[in-house]
Wavefront OBJ file of the C-alpha trace (Angstrom):
o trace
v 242.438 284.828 76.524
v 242.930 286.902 79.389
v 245.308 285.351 82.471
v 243.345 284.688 85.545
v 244.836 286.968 88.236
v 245.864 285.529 91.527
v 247.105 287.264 95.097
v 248.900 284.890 97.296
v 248.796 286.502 101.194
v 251.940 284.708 103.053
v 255.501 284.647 101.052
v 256.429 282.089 103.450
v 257.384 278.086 101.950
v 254.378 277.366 101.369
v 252.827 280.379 99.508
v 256.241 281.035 97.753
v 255.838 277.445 96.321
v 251.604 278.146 95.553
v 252.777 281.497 93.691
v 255.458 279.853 91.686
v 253.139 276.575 91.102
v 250.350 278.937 89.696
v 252.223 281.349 87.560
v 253.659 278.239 85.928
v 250.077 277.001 84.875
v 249.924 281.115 83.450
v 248.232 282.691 85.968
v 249.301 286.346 87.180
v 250.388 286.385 90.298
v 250.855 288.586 92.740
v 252.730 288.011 96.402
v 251.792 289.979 99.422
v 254.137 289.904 102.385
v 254.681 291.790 105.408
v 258.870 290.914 105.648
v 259.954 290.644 102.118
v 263.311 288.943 101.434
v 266.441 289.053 99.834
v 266.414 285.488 98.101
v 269.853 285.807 96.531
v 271.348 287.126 100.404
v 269.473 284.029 102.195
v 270.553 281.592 99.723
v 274.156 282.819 100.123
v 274.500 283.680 104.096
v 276.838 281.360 106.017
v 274.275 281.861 109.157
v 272.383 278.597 109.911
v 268.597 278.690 110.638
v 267.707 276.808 113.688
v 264.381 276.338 112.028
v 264.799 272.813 109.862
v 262.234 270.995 107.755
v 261.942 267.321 106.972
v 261.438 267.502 103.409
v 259.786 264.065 102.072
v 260.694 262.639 98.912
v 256.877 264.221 97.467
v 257.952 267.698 98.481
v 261.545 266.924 96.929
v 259.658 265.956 94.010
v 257.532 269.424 94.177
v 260.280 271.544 94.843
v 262.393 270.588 91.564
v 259.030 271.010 89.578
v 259.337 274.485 91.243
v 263.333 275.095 90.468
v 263.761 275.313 94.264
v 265.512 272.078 94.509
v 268.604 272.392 92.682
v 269.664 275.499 94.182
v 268.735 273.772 97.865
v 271.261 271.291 96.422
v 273.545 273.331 95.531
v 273.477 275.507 98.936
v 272.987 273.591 102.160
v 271.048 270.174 102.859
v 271.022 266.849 104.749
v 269.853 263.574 103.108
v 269.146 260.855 105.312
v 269.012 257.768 104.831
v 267.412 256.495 108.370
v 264.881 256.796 110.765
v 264.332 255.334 114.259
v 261.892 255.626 117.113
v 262.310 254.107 120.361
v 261.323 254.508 123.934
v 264.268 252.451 125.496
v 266.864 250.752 124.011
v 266.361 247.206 122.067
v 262.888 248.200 121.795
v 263.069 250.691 118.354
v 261.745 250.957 115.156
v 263.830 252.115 112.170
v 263.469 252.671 108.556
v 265.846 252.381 105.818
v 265.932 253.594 102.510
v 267.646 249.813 101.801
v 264.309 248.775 102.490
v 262.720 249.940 99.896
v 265.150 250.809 97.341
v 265.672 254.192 97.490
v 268.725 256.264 98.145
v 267.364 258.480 100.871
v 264.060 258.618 102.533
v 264.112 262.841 102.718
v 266.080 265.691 103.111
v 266.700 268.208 106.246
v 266.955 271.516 105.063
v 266.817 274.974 106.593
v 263.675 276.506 106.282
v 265.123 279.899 105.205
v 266.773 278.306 102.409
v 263.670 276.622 100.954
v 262.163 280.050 101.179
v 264.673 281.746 99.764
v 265.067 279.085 96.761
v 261.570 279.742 95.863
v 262.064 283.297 95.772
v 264.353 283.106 93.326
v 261.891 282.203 90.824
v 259.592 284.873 91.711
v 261.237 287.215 88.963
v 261.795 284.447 86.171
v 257.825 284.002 86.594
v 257.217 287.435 87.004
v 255.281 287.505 90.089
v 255.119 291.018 91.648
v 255.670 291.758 95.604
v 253.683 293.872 97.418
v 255.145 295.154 101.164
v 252.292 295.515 103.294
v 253.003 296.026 106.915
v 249.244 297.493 108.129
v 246.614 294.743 109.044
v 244.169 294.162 106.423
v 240.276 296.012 106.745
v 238.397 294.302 104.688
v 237.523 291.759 101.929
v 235.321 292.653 99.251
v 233.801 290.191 96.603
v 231.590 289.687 93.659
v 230.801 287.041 91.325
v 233.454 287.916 89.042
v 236.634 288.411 91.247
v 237.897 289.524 94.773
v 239.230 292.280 96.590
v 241.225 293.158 99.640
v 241.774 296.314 101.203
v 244.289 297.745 102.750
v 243.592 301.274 104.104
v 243.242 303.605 101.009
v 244.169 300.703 98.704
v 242.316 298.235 96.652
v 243.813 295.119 95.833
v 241.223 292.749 93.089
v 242.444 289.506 91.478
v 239.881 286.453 90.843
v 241.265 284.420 93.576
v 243.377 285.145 97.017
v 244.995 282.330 98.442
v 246.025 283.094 102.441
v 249.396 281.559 103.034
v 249.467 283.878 106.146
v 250.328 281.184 108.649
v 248.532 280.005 111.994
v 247.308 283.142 113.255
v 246.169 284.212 109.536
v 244.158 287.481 109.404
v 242.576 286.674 105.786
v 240.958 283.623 107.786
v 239.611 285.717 110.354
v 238.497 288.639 108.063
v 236.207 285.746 106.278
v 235.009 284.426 109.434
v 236.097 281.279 109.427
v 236.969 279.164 112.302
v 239.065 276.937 113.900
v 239.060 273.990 116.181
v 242.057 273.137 117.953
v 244.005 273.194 121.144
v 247.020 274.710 122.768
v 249.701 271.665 123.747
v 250.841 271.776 127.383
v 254.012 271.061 126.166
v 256.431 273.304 124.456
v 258.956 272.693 122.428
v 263.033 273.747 122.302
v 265.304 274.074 119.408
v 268.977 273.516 119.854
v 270.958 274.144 116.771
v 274.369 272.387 117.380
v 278.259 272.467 115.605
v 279.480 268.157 116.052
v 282.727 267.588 115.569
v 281.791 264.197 113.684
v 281.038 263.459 110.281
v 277.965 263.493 107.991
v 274.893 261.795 110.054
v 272.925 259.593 107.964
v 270.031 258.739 110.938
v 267.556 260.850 112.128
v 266.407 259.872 115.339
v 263.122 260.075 117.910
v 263.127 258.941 121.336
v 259.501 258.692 123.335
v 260.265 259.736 126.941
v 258.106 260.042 129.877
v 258.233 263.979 129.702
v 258.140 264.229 125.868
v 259.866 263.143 123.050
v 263.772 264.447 122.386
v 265.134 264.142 118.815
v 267.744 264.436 116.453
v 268.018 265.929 113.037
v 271.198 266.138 111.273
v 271.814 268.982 109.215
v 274.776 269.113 106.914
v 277.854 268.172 108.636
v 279.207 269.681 111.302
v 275.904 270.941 111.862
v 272.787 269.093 113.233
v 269.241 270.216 115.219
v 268.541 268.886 118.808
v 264.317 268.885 119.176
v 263.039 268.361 123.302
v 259.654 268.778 123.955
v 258.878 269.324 127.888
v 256.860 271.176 130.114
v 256.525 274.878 129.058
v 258.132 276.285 132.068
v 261.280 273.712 132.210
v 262.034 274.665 128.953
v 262.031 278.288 129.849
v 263.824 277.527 132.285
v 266.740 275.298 130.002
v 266.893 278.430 127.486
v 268.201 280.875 130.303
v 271.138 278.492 131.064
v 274.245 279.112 129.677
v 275.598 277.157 126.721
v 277.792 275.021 128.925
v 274.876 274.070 131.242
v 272.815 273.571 128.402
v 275.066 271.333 126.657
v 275.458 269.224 130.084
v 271.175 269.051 130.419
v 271.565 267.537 127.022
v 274.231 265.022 128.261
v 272.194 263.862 131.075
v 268.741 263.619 128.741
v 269.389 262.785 125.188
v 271.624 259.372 123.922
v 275.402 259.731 123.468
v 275.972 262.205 120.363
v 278.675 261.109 117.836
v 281.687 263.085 118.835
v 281.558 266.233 121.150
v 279.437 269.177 120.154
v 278.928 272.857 121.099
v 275.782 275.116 121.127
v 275.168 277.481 118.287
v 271.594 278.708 118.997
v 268.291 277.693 120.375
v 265.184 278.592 120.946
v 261.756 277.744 122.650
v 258.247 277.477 120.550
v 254.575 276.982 121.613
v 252.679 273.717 120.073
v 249.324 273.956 118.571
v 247.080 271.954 116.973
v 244.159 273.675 115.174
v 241.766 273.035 111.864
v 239.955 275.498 110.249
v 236.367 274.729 109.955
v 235.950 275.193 106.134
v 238.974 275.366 103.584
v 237.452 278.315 101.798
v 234.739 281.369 102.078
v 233.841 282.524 98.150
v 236.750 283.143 96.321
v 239.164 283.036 99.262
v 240.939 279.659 100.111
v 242.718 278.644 102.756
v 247.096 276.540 102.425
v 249.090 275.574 104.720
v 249.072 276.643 108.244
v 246.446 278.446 107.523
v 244.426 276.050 107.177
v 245.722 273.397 109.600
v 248.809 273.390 112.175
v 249.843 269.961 113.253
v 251.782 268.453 116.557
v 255.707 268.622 114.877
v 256.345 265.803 116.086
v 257.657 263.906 112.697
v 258.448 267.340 111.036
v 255.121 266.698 108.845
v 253.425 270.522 109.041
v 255.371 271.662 105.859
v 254.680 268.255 103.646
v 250.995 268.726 104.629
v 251.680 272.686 102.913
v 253.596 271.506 99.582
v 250.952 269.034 99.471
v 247.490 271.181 99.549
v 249.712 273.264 96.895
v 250.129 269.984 94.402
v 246.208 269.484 94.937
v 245.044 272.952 94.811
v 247.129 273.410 91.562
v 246.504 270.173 89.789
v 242.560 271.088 90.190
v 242.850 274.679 88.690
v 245.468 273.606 86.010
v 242.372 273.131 83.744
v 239.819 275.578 84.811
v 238.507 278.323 83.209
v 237.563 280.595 86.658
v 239.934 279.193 89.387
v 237.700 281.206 91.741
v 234.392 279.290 91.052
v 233.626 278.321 94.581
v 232.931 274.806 93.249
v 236.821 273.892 92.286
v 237.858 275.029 95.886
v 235.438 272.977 97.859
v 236.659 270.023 95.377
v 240.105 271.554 96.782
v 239.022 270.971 100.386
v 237.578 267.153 100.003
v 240.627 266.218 98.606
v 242.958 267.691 101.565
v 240.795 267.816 104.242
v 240.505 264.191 105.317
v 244.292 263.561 104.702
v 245.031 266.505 106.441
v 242.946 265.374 109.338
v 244.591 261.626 109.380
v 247.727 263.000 109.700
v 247.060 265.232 112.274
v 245.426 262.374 114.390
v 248.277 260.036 113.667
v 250.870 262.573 115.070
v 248.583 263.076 118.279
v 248.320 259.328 118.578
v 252.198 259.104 118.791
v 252.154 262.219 121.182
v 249.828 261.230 123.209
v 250.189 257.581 123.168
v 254.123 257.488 124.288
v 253.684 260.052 126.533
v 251.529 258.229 129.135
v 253.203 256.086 131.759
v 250.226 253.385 132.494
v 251.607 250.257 132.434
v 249.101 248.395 130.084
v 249.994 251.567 127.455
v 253.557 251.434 128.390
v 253.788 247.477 127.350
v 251.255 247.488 124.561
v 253.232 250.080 122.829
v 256.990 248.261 123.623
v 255.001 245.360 121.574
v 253.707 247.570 119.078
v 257.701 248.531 118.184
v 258.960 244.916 118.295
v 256.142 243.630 115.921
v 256.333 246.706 113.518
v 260.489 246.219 113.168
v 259.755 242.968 112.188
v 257.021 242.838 110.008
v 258.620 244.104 106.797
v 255.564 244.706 104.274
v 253.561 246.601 107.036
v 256.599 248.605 107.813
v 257.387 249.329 104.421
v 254.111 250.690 103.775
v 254.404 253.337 106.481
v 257.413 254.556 105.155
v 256.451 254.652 101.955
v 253.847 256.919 103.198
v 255.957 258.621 105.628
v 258.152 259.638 102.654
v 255.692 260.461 99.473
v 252.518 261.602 101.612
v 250.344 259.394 100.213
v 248.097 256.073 100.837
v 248.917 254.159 97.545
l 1 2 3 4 5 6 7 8 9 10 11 12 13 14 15 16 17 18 19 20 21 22 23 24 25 26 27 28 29 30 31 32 33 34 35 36 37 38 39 40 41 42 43 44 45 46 47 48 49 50 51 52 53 54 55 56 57 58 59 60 61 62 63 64 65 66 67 68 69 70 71 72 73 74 75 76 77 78 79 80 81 82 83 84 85 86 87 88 89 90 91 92 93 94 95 96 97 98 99 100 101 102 103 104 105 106 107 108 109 110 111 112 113 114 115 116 117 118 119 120 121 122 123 124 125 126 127 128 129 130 131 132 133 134 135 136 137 138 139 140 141 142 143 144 145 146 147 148 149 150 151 152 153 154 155 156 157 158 159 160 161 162 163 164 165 166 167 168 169 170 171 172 173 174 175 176 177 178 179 180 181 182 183 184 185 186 187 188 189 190 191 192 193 194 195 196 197 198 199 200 201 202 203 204 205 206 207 208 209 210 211 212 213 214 215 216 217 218 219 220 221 222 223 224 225 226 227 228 229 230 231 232 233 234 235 236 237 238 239 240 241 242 243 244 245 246 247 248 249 250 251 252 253 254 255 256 257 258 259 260 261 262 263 264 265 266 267 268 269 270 271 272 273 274 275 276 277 278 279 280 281 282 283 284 285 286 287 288 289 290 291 292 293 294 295 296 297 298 299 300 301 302 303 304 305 306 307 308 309 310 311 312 313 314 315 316 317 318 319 320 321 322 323 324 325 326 327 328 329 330 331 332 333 334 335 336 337 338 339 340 341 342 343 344 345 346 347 348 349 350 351 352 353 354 355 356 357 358 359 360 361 362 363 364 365 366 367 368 369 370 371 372 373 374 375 376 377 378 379 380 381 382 383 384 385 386 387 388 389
């Protein structure tokens, strides 16, 4: 029987994980990416990303399916065992992997290195790499398979996934849309050396400009997160290190130890949801298909987990193009998708705003949930596997 032949447009995480998942199940697969990488370089670098994922324990589960996770174990990554949220102190919420009997509720890991990982199973699955720098023209189909083109050349396979990110041209090229909105708020990056040991707790606090965080990384290394108004941030990132590091004094709780600044950097929030999941034999992963408010480090879980349901619906199919399978695809992520995304604006939106009825509603809202173990449990078992049961 002949393979069913898959492109995959976007070798980021989450296409790198859809092209591995699929050529698994015996498809052949193909990769295009504009900024191809050395996996083997990445995974050995001593140069820290200052982009970090939360990795839940579903994704962890996904990525050792994958044979990502033992070489992420074996490079650089964080377990924690802790999470709290609070707007002022004695009034916080925090989860513990004690709790529910479990030895860490996720891991922080750089997103380069769960890239990379991936990667390295392109050429044990032999999944091919195209290069293409130029913008795509067009997208051809038929009932039997699909095409893209690329200037003079024809690429045809009998399904194209676009892992192409945010601003994905496949989704445009099939005219489909998004809905969506641009944050007022940006958000900064501040990758930091402590001189402290391993952090077990991750930590969230809701402040009247924004939330500031704190991820720890593997020791000495951890990742500062401070959303604020665009042009204050812009503002913080043209300060030296040493004024930097004494903003973050003055506007984050004490760190463990001193620290100095390694990196940071300054990104744009979005929130946006495409209007359909697929167009023919084109389907939409990932960013692609929906970016999400970062504000619990949930965008790349959402990805790893449209590529468990895209794959567990074409692992027995006979035409993983039929149009049918992919709108199954998109009732099963779609509304998930969506809940997230409204949970994480909720949060955003919710702690953000200074009225006093809001301000003491949700002070009560953190007392109650601390104490009430079963309801607290169940959000972080669905925190940490992604799902409602």
């Amino acid at each position: 029987m002949q393979k069913n032949k898959v492109i995959v447009v976007g070798g980021g995480m989450v296409g790198a994980a859809m092209a591995v998942k699929l050529a698994q199940q015996g498809c052949d697969v193909r990769v295009i990416e504009q900024r191809p990488i050395n996996a083997e370089q990445v995974l050995q670098s001593e140069t820290i990303d200052i982009r970090v994922s939360a990795i839940n324990r579903f994704s962890e589960k996904l990525l050792d399916e994958l044979g990502a996770m033992p070489l992420l174990r074996a490079s650089r990554l964080a377990p924690y065992q802790q999470l709290e949220a609070f707007e002022r102190a004695g009034d916080n919420l925090l989860f513990d992997c004690n709790d529910i009997n479990t030895s860490h509720l996720g891991h922080l890991i750089e997103n380069k290195l769960i890239q990379a990982s991936l990667w390295q199973q392109f050429k044990q699955h032999n999944i091919d790499v195209l290069t293409i720098k130029s913008p795509i023209c067009a997208i051809e189909q038929t009932a039997q398979d699909i095409s893209l083109i690329y200037g003079e050349e024809r690429y045809s396979a009998n399904l194209v996934i676009a892992a192409d990110g945010g601003q994905s041209q496949l989704r445009a090229k099939a005219n489909i849309g998004v809905t969506g909105w641009q944050y007022q708020q940006h958000c900064m990056g501040v990758l930091i050396k402590m001189d402290a040991p391993q952090q077990i707790k991750t930590w969230q606090q809701f402040k009247p400009s924004g939330p500031v965080a704190f991820l720890p990384m593997q020791a000495p290394y951890a990742n500062l997160i401070w959303y604020d108004d665009a042009a204050k941030l812009q503002n913080l990132n043209k300060l030296t290190k040493e004024q930097l590091k004494q903003q973050i004094i003055e506007n984050f709780k004490p760190l463990a130890g001193d620290f100095e600044i390694v990196n940071q950097a300054v990104f744009p929030l979005a929130r946006q949801h495409a209007n359909k999941y697929s167009a023919g034999r084109l389907v939409l992963v990932g960013d692609a298909a929906h970016t999400i408010n970062p504000l619990a480090g949930q965008g790349v879980n959402l990805g790893f987990q449209d590529v468990a349901a895209l794959s567990d619906i074409l692992a027995s199919v006979d035409d993983i193009g039929n149009e049918s399978h992919l709108k199954h695809y998109e009732q099963t992520r779609r509304k998930a998708n969506l809940l997230m995304m409204s949970m994480m604006d909720a949060c955003y939106f919710g702690f953000s705003n200074q009225l006093t009825p809001l301000q003491w509603a949700r002070n009560r809202f953190l007392k109650i949930a601390n104490s009430t173990g079963p309801i607290k449990n169940w959000v972080l078992k669905y925190a940490i596997s992604g799902t409602l049961d």
